[in-house]
MOPAC internal coordinates of N, CA, C and O (Angstrom, degrees):
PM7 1SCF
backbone

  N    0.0000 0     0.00 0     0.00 0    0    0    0
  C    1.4325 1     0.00 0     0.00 0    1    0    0
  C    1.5276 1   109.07 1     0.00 0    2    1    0
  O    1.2310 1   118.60 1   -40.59 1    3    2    1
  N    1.4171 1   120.27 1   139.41 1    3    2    1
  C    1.4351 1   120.22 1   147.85 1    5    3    2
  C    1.2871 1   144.14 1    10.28 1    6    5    3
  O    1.2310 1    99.17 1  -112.82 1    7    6    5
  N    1.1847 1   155.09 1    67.18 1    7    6    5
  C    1.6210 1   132.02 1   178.79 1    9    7    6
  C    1.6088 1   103.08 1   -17.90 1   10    9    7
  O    1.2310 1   109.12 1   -29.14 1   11   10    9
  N    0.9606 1   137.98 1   150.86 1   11   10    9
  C    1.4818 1   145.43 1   141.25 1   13   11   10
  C    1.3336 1   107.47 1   116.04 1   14   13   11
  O    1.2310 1   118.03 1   161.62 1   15   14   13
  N    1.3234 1   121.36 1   -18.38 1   15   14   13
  C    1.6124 1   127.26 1  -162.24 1   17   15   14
  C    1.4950 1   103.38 1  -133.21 1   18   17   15
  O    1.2310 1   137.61 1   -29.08 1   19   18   17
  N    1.6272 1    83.48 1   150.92 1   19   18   17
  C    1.7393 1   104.67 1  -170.20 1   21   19   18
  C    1.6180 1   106.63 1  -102.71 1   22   21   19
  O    1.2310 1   119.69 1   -23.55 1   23   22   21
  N    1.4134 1   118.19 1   156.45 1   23   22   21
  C    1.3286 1   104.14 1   156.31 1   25   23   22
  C    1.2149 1   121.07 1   -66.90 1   26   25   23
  O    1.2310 1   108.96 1   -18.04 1   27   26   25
  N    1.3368 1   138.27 1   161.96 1   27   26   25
  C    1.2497 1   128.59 1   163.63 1   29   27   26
  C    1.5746 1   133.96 1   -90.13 1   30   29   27
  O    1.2310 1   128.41 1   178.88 1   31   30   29
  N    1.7035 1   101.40 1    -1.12 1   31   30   29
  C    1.5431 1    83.48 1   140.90 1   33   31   30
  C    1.0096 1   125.18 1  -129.97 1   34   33   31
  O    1.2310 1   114.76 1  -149.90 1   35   34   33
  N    1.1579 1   127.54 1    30.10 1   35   34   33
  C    1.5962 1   134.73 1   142.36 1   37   35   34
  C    2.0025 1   103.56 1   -44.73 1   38   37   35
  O    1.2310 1   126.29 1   112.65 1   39   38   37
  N    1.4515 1   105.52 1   -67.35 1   39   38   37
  C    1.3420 1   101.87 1  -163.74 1   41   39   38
  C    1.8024 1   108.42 1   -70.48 1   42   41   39
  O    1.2310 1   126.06 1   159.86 1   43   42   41
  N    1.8968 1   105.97 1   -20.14 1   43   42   41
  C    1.2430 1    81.48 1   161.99 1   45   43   42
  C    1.6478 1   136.19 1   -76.65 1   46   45   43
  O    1.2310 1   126.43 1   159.68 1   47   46   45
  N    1.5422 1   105.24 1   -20.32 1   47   46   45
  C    1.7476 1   110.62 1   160.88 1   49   47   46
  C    1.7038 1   117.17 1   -64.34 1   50   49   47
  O    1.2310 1   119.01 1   141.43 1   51   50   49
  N    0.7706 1   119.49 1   -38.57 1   51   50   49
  C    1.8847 1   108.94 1   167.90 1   53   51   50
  C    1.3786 1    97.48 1   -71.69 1   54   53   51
  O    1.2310 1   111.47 1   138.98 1   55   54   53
  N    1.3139 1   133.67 1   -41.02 1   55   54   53
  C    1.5559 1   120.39 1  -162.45 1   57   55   54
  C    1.3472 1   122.29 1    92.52 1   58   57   55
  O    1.2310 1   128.27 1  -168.39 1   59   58   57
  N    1.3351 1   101.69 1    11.61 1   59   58   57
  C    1.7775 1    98.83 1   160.32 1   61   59   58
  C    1.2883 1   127.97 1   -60.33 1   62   61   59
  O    1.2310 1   118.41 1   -14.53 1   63   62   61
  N    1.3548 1   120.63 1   165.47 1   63   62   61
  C    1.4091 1   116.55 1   170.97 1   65   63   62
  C    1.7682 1   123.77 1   -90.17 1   66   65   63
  O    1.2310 1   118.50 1   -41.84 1   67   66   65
  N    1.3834 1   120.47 1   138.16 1   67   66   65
  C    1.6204 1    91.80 1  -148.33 1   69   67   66
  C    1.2407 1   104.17 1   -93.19 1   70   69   67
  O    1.2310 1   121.08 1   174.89 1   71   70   69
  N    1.8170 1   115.53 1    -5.11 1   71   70   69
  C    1.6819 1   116.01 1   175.55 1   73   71   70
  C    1.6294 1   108.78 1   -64.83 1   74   73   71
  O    1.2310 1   122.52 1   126.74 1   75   74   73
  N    1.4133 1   112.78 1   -53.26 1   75   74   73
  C    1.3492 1   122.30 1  -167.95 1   77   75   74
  C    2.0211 1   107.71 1   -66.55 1   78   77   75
  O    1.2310 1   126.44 1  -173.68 1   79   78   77
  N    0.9363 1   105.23 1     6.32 1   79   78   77
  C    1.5626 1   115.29 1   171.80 1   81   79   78
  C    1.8283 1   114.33 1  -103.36 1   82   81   79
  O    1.2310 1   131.21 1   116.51 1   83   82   81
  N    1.4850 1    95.96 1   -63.49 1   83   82   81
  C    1.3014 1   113.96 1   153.05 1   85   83   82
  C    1.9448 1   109.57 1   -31.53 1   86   85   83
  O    1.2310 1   127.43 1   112.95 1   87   86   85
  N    1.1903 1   103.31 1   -67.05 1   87   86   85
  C    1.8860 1   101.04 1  -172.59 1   89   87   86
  C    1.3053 1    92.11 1   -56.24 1   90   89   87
  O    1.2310 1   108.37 1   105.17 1   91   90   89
  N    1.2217 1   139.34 1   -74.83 1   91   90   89
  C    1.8655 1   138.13 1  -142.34 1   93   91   90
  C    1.3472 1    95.70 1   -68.11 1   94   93   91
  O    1.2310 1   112.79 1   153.19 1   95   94   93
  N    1.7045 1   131.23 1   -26.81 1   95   94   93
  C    1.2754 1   122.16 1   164.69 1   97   95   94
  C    1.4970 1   105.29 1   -74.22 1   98   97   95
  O    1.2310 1   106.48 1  -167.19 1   99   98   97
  N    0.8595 1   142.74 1    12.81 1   99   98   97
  C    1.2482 1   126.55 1   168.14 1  101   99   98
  C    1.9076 1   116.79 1  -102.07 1  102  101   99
  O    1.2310 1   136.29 1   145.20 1  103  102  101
  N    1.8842 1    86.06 1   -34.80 1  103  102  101
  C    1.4960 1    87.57 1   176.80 1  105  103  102
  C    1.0938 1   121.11 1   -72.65 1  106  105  103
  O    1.2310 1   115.89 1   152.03 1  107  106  105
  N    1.5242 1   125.42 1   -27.97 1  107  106  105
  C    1.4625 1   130.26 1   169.96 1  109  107  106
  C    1.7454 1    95.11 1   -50.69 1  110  109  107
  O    1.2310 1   128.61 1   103.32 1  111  110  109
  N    0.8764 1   101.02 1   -76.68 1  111  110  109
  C    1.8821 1    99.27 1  -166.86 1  113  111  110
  C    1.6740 1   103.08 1   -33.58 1  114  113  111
  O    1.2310 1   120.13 1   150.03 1  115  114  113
  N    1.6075 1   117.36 1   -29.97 1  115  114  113
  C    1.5580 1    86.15 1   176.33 1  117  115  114
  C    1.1389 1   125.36 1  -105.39 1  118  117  115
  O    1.2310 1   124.21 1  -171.04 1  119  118  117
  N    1.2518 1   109.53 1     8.96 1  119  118  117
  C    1.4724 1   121.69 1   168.96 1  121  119  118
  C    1.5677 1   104.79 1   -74.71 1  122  121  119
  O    1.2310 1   125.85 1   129.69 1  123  122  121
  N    1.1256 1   106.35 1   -50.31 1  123  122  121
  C    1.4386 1   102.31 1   164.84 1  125  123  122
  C    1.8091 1   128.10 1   -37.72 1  126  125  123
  O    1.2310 1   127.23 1   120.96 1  127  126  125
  N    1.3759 1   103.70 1   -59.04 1  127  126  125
  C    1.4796 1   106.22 1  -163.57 1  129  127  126
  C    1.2265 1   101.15 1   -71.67 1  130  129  127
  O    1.2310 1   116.57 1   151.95 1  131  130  129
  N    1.5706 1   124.13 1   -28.05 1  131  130  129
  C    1.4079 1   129.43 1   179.95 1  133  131  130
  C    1.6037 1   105.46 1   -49.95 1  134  133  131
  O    1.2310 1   131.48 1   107.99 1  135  134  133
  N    1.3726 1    95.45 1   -72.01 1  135  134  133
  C    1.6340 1   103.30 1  -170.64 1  137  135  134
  C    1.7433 1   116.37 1   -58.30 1  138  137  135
  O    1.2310 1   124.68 1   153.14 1  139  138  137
  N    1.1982 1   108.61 1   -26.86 1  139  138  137
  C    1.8887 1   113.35 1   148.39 1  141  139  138
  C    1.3139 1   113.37 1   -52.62 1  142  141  139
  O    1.2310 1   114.69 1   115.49 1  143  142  141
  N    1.5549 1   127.67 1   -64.51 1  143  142  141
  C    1.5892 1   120.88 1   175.01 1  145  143  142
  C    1.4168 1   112.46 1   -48.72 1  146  145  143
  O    1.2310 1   114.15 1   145.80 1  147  146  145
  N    1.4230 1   128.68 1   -34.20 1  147  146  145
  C    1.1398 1   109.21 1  -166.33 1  149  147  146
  C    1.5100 1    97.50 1   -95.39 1  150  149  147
  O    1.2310 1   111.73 1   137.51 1  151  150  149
  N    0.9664 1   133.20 1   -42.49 1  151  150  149
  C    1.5854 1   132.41 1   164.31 1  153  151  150
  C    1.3324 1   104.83 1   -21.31 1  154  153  151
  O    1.2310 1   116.35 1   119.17 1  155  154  153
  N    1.2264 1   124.54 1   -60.83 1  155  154  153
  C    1.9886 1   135.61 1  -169.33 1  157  155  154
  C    1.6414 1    95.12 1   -85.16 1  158  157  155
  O    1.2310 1   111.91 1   166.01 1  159  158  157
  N    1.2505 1   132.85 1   -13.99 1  159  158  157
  C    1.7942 1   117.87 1   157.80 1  161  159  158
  C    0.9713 1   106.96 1   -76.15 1  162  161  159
  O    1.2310 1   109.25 1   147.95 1  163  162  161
  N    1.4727 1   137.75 1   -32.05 1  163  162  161
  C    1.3658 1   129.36 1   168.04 1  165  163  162
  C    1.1439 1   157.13 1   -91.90 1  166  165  163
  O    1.2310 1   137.64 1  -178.09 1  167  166  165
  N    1.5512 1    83.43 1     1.91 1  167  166  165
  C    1.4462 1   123.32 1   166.51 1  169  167  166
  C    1.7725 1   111.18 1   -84.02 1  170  169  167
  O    1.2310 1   118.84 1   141.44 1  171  170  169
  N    1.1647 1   119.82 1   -38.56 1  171  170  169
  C    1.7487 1   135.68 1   164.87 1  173  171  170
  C    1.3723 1   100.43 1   -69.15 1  174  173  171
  O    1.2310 1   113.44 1   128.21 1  175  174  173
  N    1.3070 1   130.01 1   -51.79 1  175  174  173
  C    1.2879 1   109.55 1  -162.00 1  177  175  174
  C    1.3798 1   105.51 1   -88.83 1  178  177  175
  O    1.2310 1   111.08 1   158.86 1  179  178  177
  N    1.5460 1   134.39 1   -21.14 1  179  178  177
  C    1.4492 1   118.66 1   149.80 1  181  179  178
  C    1.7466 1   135.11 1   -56.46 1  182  181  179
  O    1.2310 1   133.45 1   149.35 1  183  182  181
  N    1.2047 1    91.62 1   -30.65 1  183  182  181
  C    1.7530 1    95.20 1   162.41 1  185  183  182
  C    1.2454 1   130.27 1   -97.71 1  186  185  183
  O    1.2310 1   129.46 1  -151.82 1  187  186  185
  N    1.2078 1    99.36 1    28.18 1  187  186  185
  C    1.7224 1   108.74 1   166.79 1  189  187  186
  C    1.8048 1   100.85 1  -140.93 1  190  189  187
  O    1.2310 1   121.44 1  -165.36 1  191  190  189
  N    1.1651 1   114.86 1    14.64 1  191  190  189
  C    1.7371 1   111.38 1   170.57 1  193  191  190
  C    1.8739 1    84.01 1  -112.97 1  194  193  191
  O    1.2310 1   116.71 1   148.08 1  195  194  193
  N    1.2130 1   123.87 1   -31.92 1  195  194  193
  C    1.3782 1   111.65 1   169.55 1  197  195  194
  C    1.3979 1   114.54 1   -78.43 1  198  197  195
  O    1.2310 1   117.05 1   158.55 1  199  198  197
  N    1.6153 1   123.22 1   -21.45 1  199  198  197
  C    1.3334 1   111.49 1   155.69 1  201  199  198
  C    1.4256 1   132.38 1   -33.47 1  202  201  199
  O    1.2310 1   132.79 1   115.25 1  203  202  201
  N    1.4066 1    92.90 1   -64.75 1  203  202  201
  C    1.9431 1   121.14 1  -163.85 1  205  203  202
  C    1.4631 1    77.15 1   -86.16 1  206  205  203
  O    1.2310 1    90.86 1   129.56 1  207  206  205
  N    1.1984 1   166.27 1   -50.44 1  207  206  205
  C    1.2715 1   135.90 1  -173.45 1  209  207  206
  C    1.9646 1   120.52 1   -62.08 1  210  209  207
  O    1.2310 1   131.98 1   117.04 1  211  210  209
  N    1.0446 1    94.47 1   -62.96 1  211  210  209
  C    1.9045 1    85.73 1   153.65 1  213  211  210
  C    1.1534 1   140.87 1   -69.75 1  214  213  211
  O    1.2310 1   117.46 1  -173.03 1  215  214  213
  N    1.2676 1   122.43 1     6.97 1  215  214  213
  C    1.8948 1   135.03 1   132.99 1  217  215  214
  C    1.5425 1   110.54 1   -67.48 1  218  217  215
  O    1.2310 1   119.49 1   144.84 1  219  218  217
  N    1.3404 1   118.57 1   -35.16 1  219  218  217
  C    1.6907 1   105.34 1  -149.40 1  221  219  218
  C    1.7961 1    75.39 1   -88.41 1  222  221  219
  O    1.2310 1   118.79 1   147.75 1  223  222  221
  N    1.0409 1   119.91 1   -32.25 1  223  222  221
  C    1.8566 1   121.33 1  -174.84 1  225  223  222
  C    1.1914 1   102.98 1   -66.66 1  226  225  223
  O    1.2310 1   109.85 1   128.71 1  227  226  225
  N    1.5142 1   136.65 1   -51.29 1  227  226  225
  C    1.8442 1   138.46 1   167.02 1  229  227  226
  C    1.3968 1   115.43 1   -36.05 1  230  229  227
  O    1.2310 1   125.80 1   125.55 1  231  230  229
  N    1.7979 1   106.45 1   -54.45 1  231  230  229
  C    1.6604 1   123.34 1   169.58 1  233  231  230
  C    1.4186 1   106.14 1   -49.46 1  234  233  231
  O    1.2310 1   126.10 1   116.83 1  235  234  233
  N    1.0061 1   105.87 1   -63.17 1  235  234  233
  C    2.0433 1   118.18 1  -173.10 1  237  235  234
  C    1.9566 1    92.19 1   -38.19 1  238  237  235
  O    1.2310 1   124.76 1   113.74 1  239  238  237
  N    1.1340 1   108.46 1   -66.26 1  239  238  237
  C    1.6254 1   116.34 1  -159.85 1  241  239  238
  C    1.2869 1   100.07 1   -74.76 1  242  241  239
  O    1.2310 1   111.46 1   164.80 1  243  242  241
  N    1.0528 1   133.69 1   -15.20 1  243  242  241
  C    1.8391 1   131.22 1   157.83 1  245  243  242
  C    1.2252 1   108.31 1   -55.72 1  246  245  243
  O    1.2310 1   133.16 1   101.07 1  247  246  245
  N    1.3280 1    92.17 1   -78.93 1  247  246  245
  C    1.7291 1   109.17 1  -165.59 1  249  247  246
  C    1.1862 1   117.88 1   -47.72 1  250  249  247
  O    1.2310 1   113.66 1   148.49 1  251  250  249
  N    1.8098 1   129.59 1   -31.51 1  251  250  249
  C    1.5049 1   132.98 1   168.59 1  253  251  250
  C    1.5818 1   103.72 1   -78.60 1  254  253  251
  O    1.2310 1   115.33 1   138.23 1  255  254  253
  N    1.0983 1   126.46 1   -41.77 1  255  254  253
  C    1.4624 1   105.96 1   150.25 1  257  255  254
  C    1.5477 1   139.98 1   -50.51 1  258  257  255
  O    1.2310 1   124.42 1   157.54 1  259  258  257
  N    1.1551 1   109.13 1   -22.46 1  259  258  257
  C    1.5281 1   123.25 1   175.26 1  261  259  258
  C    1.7801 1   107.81 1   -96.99 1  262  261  259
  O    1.2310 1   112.45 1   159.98 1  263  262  261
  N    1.1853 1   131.86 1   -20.02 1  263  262  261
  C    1.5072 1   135.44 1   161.98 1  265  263  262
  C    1.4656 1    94.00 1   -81.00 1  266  265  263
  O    1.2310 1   103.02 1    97.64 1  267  266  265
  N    1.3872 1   148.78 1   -82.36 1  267  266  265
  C    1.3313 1   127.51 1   157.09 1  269  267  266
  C    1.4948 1   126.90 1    22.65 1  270  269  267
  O    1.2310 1   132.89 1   102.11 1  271  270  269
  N    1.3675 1    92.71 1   -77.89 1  271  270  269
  C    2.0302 1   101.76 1  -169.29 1  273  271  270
  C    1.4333 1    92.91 1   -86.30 1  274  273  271
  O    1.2310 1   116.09 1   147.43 1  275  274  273
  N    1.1772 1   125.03 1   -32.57 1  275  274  273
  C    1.8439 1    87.35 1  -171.42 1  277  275  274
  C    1.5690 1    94.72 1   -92.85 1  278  277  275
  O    1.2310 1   107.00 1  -165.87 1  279  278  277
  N    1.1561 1   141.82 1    14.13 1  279  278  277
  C    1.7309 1   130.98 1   172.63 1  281  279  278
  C    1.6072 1    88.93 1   -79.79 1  282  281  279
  O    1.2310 1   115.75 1   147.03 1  283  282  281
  N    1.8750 1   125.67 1   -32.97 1  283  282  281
  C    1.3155 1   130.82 1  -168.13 1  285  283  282
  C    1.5364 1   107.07 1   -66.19 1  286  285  283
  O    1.2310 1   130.54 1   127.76 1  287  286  285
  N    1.7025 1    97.27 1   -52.24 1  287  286  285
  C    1.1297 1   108.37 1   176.08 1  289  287  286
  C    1.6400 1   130.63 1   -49.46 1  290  289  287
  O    1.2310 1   125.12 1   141.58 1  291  290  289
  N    1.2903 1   107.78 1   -38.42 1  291  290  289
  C    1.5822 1   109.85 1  -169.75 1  293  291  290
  C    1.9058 1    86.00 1   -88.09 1  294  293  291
  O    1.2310 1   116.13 1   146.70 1  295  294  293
  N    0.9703 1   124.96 1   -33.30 1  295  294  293
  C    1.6700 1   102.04 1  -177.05 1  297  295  294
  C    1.2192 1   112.68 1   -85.21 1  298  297  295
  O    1.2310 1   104.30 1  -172.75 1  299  298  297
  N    1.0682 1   146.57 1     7.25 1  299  298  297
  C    1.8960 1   152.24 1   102.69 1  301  299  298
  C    0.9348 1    80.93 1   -33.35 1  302  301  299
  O    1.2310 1   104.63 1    41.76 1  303  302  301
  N    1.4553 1   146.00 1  -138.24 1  303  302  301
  C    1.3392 1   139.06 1  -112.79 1  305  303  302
  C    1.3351 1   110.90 1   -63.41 1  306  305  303
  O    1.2310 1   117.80 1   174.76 1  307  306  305
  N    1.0723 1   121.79 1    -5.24 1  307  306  305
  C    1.7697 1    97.55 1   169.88 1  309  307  306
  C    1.2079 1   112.23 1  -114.59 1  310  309  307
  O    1.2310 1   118.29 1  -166.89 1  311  310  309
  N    1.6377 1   120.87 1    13.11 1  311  310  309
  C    1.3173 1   127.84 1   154.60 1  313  311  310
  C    1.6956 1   109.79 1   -87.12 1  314  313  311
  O    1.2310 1   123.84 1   160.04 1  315  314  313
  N    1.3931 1   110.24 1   -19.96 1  315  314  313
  C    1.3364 1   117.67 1  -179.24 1  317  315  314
  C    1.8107 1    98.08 1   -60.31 1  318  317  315
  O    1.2310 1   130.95 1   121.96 1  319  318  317
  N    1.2987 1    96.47 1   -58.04 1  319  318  317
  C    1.3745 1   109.94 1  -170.41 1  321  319  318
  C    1.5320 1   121.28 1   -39.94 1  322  321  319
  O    1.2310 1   124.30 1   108.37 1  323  322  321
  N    1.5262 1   109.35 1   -71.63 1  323  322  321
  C    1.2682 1   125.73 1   160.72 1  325  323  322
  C    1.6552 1   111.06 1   -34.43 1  326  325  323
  O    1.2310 1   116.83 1   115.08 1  327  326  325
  N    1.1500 1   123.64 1   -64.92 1  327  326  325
  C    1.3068 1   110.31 1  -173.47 1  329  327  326
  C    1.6938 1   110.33 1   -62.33 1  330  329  327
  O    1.2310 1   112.90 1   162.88 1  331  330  329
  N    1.1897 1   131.02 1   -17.12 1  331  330  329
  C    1.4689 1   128.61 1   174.87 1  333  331  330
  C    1.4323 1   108.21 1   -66.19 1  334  333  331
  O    1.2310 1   129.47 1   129.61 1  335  334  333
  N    1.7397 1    99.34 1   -50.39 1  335  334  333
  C    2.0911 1   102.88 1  -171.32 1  337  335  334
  C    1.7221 1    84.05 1   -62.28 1  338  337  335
  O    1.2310 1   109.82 1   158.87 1  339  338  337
  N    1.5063 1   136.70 1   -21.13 1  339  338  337
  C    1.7515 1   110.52 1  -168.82 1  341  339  338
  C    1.4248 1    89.17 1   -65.03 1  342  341  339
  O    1.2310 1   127.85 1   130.99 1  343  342  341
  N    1.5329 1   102.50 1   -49.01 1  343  342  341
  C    1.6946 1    93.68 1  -139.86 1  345  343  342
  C    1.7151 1    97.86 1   -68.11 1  346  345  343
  O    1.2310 1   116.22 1   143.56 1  347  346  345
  N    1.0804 1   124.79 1   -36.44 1  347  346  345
  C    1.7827 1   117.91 1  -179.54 1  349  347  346
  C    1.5134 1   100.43 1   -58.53 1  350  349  347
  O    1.2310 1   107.55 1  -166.08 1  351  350  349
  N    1.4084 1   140.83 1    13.92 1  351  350  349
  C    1.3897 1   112.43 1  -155.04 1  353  351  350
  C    1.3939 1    73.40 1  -137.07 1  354  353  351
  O    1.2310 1   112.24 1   124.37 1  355  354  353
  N    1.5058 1   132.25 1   -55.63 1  355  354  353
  C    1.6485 1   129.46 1   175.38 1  357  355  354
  C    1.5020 1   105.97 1   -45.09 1  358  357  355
  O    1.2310 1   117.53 1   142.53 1  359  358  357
  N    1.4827 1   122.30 1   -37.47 1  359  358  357
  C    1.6318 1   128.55 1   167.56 1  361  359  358
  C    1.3671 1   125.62 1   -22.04 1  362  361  359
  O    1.2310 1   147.95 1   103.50 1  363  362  361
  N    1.6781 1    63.20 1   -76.50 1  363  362  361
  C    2.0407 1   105.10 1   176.61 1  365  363  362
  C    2.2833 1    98.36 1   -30.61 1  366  365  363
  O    1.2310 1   141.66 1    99.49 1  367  366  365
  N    1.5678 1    75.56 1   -80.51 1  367  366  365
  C    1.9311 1    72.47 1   176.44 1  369  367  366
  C    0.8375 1   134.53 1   -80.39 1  370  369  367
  O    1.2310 1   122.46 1   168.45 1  371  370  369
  N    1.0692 1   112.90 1   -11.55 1  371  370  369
  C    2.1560 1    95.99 1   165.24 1  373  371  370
  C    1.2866 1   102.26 1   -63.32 1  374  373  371
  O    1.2310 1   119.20 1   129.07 1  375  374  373
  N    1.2157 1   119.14 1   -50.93 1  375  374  373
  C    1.4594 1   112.60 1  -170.53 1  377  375  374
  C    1.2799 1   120.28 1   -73.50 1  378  377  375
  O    1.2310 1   115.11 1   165.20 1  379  378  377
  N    1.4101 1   126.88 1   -14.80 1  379  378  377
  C    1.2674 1   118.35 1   150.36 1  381  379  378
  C    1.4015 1   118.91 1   -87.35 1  382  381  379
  O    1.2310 1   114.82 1  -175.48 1  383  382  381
  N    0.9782 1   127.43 1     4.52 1  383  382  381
  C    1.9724 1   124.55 1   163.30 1  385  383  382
  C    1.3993 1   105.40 1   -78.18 1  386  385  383
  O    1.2310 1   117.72 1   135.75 1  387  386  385
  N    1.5475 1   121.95 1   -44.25 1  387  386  385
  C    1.2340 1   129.19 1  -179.42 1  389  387  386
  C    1.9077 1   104.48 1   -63.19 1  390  389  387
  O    1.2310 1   115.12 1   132.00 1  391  390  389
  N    1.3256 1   126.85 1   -48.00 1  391  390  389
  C    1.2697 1   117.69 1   167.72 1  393  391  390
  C    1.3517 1   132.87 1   -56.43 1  394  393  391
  O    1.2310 1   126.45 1   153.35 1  395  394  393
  N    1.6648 1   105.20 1   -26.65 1  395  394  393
  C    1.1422 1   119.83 1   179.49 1  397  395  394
  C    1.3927 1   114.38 1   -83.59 1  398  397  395
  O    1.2310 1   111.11 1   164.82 1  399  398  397
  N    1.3297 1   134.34 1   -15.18 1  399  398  397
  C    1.4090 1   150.28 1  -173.51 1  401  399  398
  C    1.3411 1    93.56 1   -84.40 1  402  401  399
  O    1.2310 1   122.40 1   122.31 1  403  402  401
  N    2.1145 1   113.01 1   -57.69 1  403  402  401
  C    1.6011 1   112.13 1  -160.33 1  405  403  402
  C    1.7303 1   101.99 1   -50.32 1  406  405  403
  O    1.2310 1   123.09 1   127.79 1  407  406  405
  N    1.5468 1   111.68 1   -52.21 1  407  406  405
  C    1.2981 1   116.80 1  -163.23 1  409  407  406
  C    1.6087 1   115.24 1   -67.82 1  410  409  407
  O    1.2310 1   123.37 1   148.33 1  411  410  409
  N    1.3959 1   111.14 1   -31.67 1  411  410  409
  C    1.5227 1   101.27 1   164.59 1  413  411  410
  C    1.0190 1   117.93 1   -60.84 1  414  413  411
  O    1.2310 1   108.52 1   153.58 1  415  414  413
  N    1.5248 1   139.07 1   -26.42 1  415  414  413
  C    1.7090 1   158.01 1  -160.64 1  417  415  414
  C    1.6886 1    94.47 1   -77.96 1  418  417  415
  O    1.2310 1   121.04 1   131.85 1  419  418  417
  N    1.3494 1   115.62 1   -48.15 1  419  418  417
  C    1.1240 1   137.15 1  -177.05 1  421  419  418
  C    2.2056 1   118.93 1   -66.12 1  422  421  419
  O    1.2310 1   138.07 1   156.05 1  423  422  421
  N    1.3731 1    82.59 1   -23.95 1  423  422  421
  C    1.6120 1    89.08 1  -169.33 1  425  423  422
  C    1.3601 1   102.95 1  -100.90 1  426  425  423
  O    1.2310 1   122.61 1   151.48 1  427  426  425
  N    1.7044 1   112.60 1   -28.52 1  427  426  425
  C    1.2730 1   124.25 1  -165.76 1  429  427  426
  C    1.9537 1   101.44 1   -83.97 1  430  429  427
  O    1.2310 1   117.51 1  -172.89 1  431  430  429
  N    1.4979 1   122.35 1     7.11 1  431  430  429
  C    1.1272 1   105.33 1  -169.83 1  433  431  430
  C    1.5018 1    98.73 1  -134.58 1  434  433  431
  O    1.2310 1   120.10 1   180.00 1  435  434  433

């Protein structure tokens, strides 16, 4: 037989009543399914806080990869930079050595 259930004439030889057996077997069964539903809410809501916890850890390992390249990035550009003020400034004098050559060329004749 069943967990929860009596024969019925068992309970009619003690003299129980067989509705009021019948009901508490019924409430057990929903105490049961209850504490199953909530078992499986907490079973979902732990595998979805371990979801969003191994996203926010994927994000983490992006984003220090992405502070990475642009710390790379901005020291390229301010090595970019620097080498531009060289090259306008090596400009600067050649082209004034070359003026300075024409005009000596100029004084010397």
């Amino acid at each position: 037989m069943a967990e929860g259930q009596t024969d019925l004439a068992d309970l009619k030889r003690r003299g129980e009543d067989v509705h009021s057996v019948s009901i508490s077997s019924s409430k057990a069964d929903s105490r049961s399914s209850r504490g199953s539903s909530h078992h499986s809410s907490a079973s979902i809501a732990l595998f979805k806080a371990k979801a969003k916890a191994e996203a926010v850890q994927a994000r983490t390992a992006y984003a220090k990869r992405e502070i990475e390249l642009k710390v790379e990035q901005a020291r390229l550009q301010a090595t970019l930079e620097a080498l531009q003020e060289e090259k306008e400034k090596d400009a600067a004098l050649a082209e004034a050595q070359v003026l300075e050559e024409a005009f000596l060329e100029t004084e010397c004749s």
